[in-house]
C-alpha positions as CSV (number, residue, x, y, z in Angstrom):
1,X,-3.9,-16.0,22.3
2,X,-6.2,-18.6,21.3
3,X,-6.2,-20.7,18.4
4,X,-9.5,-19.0,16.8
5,X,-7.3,-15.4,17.2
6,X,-4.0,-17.0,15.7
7,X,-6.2,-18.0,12.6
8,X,-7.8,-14.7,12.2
9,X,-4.6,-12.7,12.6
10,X,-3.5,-15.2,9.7
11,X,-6.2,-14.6,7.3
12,X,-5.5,-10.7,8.0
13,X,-1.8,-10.7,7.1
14,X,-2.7,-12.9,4.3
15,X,-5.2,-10.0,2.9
16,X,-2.0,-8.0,3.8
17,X,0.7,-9.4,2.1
18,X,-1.4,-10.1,-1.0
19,X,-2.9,-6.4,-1.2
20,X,0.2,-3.9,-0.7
21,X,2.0,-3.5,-3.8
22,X,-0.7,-4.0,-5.9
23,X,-3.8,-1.3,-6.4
24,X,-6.5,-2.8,-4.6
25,X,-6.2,-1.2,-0.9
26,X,-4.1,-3.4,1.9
27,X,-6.2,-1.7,4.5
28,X,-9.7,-1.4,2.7
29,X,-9.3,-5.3,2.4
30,X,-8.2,-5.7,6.2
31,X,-10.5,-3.3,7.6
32,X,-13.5,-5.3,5.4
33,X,-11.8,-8.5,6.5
34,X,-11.6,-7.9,10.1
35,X,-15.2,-6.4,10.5
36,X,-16.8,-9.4,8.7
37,X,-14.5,-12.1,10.8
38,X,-14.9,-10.3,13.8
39,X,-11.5,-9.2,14.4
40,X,-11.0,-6.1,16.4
41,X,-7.7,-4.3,16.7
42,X,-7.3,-1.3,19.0
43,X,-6.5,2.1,16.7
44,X,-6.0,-0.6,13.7
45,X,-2.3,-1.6,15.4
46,X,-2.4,-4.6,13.8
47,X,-3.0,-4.0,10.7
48,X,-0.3,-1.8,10.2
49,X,2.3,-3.3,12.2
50,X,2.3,-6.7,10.1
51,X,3.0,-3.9,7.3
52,X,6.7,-4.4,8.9
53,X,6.3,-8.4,6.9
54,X,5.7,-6.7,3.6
55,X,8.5,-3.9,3.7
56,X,11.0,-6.7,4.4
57,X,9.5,-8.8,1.6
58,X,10.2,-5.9,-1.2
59,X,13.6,-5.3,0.7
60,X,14.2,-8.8,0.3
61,X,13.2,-8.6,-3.6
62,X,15.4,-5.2,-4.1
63,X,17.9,-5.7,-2.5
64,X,20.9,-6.0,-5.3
65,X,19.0,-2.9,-6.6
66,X,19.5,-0.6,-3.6
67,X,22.6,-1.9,-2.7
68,X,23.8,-0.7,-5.8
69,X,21.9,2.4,-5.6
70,X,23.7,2.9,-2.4
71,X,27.4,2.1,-2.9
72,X,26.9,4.3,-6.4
73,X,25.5,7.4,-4.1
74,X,29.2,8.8,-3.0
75,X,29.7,9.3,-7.7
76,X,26.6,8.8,-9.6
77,X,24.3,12.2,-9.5
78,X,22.0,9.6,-11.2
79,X,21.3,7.9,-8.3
80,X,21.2,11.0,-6.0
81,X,18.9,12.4,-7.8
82,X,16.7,9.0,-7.9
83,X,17.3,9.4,-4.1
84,X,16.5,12.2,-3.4
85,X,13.2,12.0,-5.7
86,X,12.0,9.0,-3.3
87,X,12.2,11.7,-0.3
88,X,10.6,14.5,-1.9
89,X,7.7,12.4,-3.0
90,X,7.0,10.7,0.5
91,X,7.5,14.1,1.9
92,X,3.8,15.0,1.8
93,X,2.3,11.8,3.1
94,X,5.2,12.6,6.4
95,X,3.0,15.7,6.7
96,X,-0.6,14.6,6.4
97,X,0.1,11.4,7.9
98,X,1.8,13.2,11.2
99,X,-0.6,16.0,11.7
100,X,-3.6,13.9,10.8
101,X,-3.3,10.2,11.1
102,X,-5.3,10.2,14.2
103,X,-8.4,12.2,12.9
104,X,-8.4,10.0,9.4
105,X,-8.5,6.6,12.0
106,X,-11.4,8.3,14.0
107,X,-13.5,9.4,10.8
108,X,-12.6,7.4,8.0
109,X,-11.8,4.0,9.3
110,X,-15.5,2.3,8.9
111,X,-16.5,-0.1,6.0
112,X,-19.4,1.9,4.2
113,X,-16.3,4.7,3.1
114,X,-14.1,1.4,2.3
115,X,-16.6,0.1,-0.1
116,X,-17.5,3.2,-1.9
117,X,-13.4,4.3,-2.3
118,X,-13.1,0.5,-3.5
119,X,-15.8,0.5,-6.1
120,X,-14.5,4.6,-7.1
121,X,-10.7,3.1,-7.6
122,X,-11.9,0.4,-9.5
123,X,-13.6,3.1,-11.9
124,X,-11.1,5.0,-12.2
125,X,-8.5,1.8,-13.3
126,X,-10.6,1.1,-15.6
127,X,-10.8,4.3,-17.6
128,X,-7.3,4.9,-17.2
129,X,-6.5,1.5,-18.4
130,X,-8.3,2.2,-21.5
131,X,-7.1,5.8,-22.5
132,X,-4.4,5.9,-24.1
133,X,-2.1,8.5,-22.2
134,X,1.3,9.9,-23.5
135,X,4.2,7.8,-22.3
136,X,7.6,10.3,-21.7
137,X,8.8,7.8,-18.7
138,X,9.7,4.5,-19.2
139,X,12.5,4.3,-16.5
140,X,12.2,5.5,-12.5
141,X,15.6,6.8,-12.6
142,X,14.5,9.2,-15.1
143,X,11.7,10.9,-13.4
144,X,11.7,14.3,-12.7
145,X,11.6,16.0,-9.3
146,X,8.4,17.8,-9.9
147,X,7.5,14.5,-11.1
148,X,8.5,12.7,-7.9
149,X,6.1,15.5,-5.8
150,X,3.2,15.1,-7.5
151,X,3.2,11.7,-7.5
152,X,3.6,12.4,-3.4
153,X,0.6,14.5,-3.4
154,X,-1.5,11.9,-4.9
155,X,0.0,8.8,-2.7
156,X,-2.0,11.2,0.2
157,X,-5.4,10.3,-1.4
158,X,-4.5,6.9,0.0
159,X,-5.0,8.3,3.2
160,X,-8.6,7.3,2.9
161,X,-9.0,4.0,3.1
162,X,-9.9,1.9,0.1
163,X,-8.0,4.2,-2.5
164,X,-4.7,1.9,-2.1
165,X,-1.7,3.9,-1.7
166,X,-0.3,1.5,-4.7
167,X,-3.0,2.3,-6.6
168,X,-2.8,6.2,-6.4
169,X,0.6,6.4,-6.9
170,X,0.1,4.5,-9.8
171,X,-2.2,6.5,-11.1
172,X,-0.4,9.6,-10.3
173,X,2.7,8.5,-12.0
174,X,0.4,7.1,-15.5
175,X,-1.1,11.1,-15.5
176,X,2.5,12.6,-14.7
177,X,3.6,10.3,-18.3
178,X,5.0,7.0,-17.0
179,X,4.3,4.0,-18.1
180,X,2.5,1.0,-16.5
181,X,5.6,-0.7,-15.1
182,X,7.6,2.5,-14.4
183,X,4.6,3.6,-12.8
184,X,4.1,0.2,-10.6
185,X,8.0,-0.1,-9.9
186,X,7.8,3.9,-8.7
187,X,4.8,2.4,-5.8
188,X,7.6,-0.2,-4.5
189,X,10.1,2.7,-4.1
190,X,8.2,4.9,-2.5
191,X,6.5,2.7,-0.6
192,X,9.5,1.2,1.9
193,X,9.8,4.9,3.3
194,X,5.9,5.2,3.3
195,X,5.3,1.8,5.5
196,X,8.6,2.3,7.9
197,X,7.0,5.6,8.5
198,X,3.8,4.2,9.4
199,X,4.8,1.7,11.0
200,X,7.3,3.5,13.1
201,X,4.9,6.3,14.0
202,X,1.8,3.9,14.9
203,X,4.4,1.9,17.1
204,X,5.5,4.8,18.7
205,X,1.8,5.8,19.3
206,X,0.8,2.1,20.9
207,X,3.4,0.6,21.8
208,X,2.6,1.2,26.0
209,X,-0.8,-0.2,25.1
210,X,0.5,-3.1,23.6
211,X,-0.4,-6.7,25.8
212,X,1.5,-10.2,25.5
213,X,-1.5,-11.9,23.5
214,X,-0.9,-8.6,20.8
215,X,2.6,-9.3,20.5
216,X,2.5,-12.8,19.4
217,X,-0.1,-12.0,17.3
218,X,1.7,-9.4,15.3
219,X,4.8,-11.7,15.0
220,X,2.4,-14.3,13.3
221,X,1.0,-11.9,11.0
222,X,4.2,-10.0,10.4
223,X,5.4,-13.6,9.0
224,X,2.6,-14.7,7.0
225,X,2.5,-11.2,5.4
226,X,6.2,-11.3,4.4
227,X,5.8,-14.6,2.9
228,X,2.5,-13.5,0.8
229,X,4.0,-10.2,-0.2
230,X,6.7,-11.8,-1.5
231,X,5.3,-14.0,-3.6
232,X,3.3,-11.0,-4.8
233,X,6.1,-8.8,-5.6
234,X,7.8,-11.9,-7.6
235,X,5.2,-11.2,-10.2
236,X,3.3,-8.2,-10.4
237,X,5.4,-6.1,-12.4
238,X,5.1,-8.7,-15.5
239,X,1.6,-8.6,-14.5
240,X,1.0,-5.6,-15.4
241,X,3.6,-5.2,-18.0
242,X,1.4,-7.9,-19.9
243,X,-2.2,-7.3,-19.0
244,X,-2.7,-3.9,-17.8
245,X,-4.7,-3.1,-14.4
246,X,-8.5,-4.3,-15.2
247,X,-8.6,-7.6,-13.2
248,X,-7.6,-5.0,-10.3
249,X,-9.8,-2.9,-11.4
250,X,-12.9,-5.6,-11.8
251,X,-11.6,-6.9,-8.0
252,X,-12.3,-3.8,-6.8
253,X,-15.4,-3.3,-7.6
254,X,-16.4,-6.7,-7.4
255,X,-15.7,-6.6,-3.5
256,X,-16.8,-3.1,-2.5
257,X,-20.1,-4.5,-3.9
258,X,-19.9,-7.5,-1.9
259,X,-18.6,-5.3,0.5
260,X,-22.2,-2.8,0.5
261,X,-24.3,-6.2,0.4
262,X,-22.7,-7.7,3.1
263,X,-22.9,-4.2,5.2
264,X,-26.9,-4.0,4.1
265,X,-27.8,-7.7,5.2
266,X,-24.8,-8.7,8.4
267,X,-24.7,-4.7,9.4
């Protein structure tokens, strides 16, 4: 594990932390990241093991909220229901992600599909963050089961990379009548089952394969990433709240153009 490694990892879990909650694509960045730094990860491992930093971070930001959700669960249908909403809608990224998680890393993993799905997210915020859709959510406990699936369905576009699984769900919640907070606090729900079951299933899949050196390096980033996704998850709900998607929006397709230069002139 030398030093050049240990600063690479860093800049990765940076990208990491920074990226996850917000709809700009953790892995398009890392996966852009990595091939311009020259940092190469067998079957991606890293990059979604450090994931583990940025689930703790939103635990560590929630966690008076699902403690209460969880000593109210034994009399409060409310937050059963909110419960059981959270399963059903990462119930159809369980599905694609187990059957298929190995054929999306073998086909859709390069930088050319990154760029394109970065600059066709960035799009699509910005049209959605200029029509003006009808608002019946305002609160997450109040979304509807039917609600909470078809937000799942579309949290599975993020299984190419460069959509953003934030960003998806986002979008999916803004089209199913939340609003842009609701909608933004929905992603952070759903997205500690999402990651654990990422992370959990990638581990399980690599874990034998796994050397010293790869160890240390996923401790390092799985601390730098908790650190920069907490900070993150500090203030992107008022963010939004205030100012709407469009600098996400303009990011994206400010770096999958970058992205498509860079790939054209560096290959």
């Amino acid at each position: 594990m030398d030093a050049m490694s240990v600063a690479k990892a860093v800049v990765l879990a940076v990208v990491e932390g920074a990226t996850e909650f917000i709809p700009v694509s953790s892995t398009g960045h890392q996966l852009l990241v990595g091939h311009f730094i020259g940092f190469e990860s067998p079957n991606n491992t890293f990059e979604v093991l450090i994931q583990l930093g940025a689930i703790l971070a939103i635990l560590a930001v929630y966690f008076r909220r699902l403690l209460g959700i969880a000593t109210a669960l034994p009399s409060d249908p409310k937050a059963r229901r909110f419960v059981i909403g959270i399963l059903v809608a990462f119930l159809p990224a369980a599905i694609v992600g187990g059957l298929f998680s190995k054929l999306i890393k073998a086909y859709l993993f390069n930088p050319w599909i990154v760029c394109a799905t970065l600059v066709a997210g960035g799009l699509v915020l910005l049209v959605l963050d200029d029509t003006d859709l009808e608002v019946k959510k305002t609160d997450v406990y109040d979304f509807t089961l039917p609600m909470d699936l078809k937000i799942g369905l579309f949290q599975c576009l993020a299984m190419i990379p460069g959509v953003s699984r934030s960003g998806a769900t986002i979008v999916g919640a803004m089209l199913m009548g939340a609003d842009k907070r609701s909608a933004t606090e929905f992603s952070f729900y759903l997205a500690m089952p999402t990651m654990a079951g990422a992370f959990a299933k990638d581990l399980y899949d690599n874990y034998k394969h796994l050397k010293a050196d790869d160890v240390g390096l996923i401790v390092i980033g799985f601390i730098v990433a908790f650190v920069s996704a907490l900070i993150v998850v500090r203030t992107v709900l008022d963010y939004v709240s205030r100012h709407g998607f469009w600098l996400f929006a303009w990011w994206r397709i400010i770096v999958g153009s970058l992205g498509f230069a860079g790939l054209i002139i560096l290959g």
